[in-house]
N, C-alpha and C positions, 0 to 999 in steps of 0.2 A: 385513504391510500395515496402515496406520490405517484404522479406523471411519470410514465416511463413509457420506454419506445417500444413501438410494436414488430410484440415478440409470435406476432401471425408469421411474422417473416423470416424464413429459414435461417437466412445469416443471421440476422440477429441471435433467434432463436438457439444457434449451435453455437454462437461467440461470445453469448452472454460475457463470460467470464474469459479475460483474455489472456493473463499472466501465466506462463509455464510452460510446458511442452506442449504439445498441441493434445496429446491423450488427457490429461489432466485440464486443459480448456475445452475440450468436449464433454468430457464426465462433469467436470462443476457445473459447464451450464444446462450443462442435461438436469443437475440436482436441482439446481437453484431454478427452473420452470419448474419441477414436480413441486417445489418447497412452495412457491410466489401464487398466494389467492388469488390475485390479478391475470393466470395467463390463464384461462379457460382448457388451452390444450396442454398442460400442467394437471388438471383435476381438482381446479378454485380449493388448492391449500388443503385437501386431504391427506395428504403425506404431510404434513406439517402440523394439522392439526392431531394425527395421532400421534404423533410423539411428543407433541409440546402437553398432550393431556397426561401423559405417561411422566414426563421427568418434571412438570409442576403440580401432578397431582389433583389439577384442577380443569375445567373449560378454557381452551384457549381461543383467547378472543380474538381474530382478525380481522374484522370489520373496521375497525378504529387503529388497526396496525401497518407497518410497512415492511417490506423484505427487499433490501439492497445486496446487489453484486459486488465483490471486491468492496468493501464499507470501510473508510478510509479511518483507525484507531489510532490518529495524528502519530506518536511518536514510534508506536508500538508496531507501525506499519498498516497493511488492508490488509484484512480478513476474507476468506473466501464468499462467504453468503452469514447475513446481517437480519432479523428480525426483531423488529419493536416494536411494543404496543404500552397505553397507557400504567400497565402491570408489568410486562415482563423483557427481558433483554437477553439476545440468542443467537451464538456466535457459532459458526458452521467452520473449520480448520478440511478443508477436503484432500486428501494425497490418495495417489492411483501406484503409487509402488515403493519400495524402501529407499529408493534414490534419491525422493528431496524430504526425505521426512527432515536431516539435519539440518537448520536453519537457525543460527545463531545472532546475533548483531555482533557490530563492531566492539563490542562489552562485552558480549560472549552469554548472553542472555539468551535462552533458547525462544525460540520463535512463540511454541504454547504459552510460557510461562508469561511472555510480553501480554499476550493478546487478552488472557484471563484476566489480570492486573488493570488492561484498560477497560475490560466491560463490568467487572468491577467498582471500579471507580465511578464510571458513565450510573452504573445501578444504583451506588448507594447515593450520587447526588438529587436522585429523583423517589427514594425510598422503595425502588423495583427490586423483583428478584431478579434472579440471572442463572447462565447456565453458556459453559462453551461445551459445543461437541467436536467430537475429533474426529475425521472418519478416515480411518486408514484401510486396504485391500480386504483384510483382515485381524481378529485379534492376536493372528502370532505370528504376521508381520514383526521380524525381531526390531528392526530400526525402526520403526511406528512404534512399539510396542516399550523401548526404552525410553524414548521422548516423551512417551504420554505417563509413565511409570515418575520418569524426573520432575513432570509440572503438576503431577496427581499429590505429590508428598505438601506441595503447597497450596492444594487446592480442592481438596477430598470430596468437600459438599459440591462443586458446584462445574467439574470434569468430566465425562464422561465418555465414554468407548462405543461410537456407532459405526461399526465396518460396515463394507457395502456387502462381505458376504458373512452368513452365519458362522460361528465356530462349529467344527465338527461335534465338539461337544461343549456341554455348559459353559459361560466365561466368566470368572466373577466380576470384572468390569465392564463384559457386554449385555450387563442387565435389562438394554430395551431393547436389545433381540437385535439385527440387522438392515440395513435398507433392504434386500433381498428378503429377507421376510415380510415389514411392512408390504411391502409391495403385492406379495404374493396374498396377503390378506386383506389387502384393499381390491388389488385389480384381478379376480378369482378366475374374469374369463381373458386374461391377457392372452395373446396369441398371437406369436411373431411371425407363424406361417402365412392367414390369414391376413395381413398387416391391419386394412381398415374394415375389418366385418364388423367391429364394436364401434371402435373412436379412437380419435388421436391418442388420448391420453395412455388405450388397452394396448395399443401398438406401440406407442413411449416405452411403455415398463415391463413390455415384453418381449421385446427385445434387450432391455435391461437384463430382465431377467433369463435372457437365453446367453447374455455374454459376458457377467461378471464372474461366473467362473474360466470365465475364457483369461478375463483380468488377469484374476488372482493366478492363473497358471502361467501366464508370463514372467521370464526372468531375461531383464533388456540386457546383462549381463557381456556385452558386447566390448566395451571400452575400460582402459582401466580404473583400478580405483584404488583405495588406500592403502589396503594388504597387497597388492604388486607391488607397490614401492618401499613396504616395508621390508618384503624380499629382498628386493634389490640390494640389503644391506650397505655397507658405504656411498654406492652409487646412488641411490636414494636417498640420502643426506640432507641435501638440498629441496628438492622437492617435499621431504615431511616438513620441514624446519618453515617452508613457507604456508603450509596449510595450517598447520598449529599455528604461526602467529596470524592467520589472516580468519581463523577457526572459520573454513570452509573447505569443503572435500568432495570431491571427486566422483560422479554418477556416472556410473556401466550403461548409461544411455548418452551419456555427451565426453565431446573429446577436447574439453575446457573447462576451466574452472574457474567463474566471473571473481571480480574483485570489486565489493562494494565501495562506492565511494562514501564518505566519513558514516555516522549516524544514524538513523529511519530520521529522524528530525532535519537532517541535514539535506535531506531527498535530494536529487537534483533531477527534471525530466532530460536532461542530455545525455543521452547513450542507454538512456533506461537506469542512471543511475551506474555504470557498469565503467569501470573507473581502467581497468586490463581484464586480462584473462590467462591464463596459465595451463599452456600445452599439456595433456596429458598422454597425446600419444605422436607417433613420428608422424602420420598421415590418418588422413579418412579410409575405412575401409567397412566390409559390410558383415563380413563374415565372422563368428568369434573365433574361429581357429586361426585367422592372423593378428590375434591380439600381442602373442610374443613376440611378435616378429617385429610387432609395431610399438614394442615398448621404448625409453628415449635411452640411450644408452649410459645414460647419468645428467648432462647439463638439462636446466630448463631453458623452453623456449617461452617468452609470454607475447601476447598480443596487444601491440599498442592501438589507439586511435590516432589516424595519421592525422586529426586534427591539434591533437594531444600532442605528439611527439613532435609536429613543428614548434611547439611553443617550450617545449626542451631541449632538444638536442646537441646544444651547447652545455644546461648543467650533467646531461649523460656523457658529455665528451670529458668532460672534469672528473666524475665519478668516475672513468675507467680507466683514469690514472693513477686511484687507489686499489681498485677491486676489475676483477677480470670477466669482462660483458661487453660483449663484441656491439659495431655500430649496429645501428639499423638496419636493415634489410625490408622492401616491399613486399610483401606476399600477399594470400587472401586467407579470410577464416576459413578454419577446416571443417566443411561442415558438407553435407554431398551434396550442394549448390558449388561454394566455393567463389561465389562473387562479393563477399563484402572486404573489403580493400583493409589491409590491418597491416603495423608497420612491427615485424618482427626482433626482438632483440635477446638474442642467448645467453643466462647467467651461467657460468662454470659454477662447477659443482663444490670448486677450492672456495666458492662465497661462503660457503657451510661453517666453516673454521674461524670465519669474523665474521658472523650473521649478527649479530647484536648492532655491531657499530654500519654496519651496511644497510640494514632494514631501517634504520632510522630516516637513514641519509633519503635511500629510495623513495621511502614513504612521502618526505617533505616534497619531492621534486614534483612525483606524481600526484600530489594530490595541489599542489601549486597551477602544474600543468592543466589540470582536470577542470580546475576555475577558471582556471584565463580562457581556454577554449570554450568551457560553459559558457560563458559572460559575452565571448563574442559572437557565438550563435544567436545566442537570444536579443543582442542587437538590432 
């Protein structure tokens, strides 16, 4: 087994897995303890060994294995939770609601289909079998449920549907049942009232088990998303025409839409990789009954990094004596903190009507800009 830090210790424990919203870094690394033979208050790899015996059919061996968090599949990206052993390779995709199941690259490669391809790969160079799981809310999760239908056509044998809660009834790709059932069939006297009358692990997965339907009943549905601005009809223009080429949209739990900088190969750690972002609503607010209120009345706003935007602001000053996008502006990201410093600039919506010959231009500036400030940070 690899050295890994000790996960006795709470933080660690709940932060295992850091990438996503904070609900989605709580549930993976809640998964990826119950998955990992090494954390003791995990349950030394019971939940991992019953599923790994269900979808290879055979004894899975952990003794000789390792199970990593976020496991880095070089071009293809990181994978939520990673297991390997001398025979087998075992890839965990974890989503907690239909808002980020869509995850494409800059290619437009859906996020599953990457990941399969590189453990894949990684399998037949060592003559291993293999297996990605995909764990979405549940199986009729409609956006979990398309994404995994799209990488399933290329991937038949070696895909598979493990929601965290049961279908109400039968799934034909939920063939090895649910984490909510494993669970309930492993840990028989779980008990979230009592928390430690058994052991850590009876209180982990019973409280699991008392609020994944709490999950699956949530709808973050708060912020807009792709069908408002299709509404929007002309005044949404703009706004489609940049998530179609950036093939990234829009989550009812955030009120931004990051823009990758180039590749997964390309990575860069400055800004998280997070190259703009793109306003999807007038302000932060809490309630969904001011969602229309808080729709953009047609132009986007996007958020630059004022690191970024020094090291432009003269090619945006040239650019807006083709195309109509007002200078910079300071503000902060809108998020209900509202302390991180972002330098705002508004495209009009008239960009729509020469979006070919503009997105070009844009693209080269920012992603020009995105280096140079890279390069000087890391100095």
């Amino acid at each position: 087994m690899s050295k890994k830090k000790d996960y006795t210790n709470a933080i660690n424990f709940f932060m295992r897995n850091k990438y996503g919203g904070y609900m989605e870094v709580l549930f993976s690394s809640i998964l990826s303890n119950l998955l990992d033979p090494e954390v003791r208050f995990g349950g030394h790899g019971e939940v991992l060994k019953a599923l790994g015996n269900k979808i290879f059919n055979e004894e899975l061996e952990l003794k000789d294995g390792t199970l990593d968090s976020e496991f880095d599949l070089g071009a293809a990206g990181r994978i939520d939770i990673y297991f390997q052993n001398p025979r087998v390779e075992l890839g965990f995709e974890v989503k907690i609601n239909d808002d980020s199941a869509r995850n494409d690259d800059a290619g437009g490669v859906p996020q599953l289909i990457r990941y399969a391809q590189a453990i894949k790969v990684r399998a037949e160079r060592s003559g291993k079998r293999w297996a990605l799981m995909f764990v979405p809310p549940t199986a009729q999760s409609s956006v979990c449920a398309e994404e995994f239908l799209t990488a399933l056509e290329r991937y038949p044998k070696n895909l598979f549907l493990w929601p965290w809660k049961a279908p109400v009834t039968g799934h034909q790709y939920a063939k090895y049942g649910s984490i909510e059932e494993i669970l309930r069939g492993i840990y028989k006297q779980a008990d979230v009232g009592d928390a430690f009358s058994h052991s850590p692990q009876d209180w982990l997965c019973g409280s699991l088990i008392k609020y994944i339907p709490e999950l699956v009943a949530q709808d973050p549905g708060r912020f807009p998303v792709k069908a408002d601005f299709m509404k929007m009809g002309d005044k949404g223009r703009l706004y489609l025409k940049l998530l179609e080429h950036y093939k990234r949209y829009p989550s009812s739990s955030h009120t931004v839409v990051g823009i990758p900088f180039g590749r997964e190969q390309e990575r860069s750690e400055f800004k998280n990789n997070c190259m703009f972002r793109i306003r999807t609503t007038k302000s932060y607010y809490r309630g969904k009954d001011e969602k229309v209120a808080n729709l953009p009345d047609s132009d986007v706003v996007v958020e630059l990094w004022p690191e970024v935007y020094a090291e432009i602001s003269e090619q945006l000053d040239d650019l807006r004596k083709e195309y109509a996008l007002s200078p910079g502006v300071a503000d902060y990201h809108l998020d209900e903190l509202g302390n991180i410093p972002v330098i705002c600039v508004t495209l009009d919506n008239k960009i729509a009507n020469s979006f070919d010959t503009f997105i070009k231009k844009w693209d080269k500036i920012l992603e020009k800009g995105f280096v140079a400030a890279a390069q000087k940070v890391s100095k």
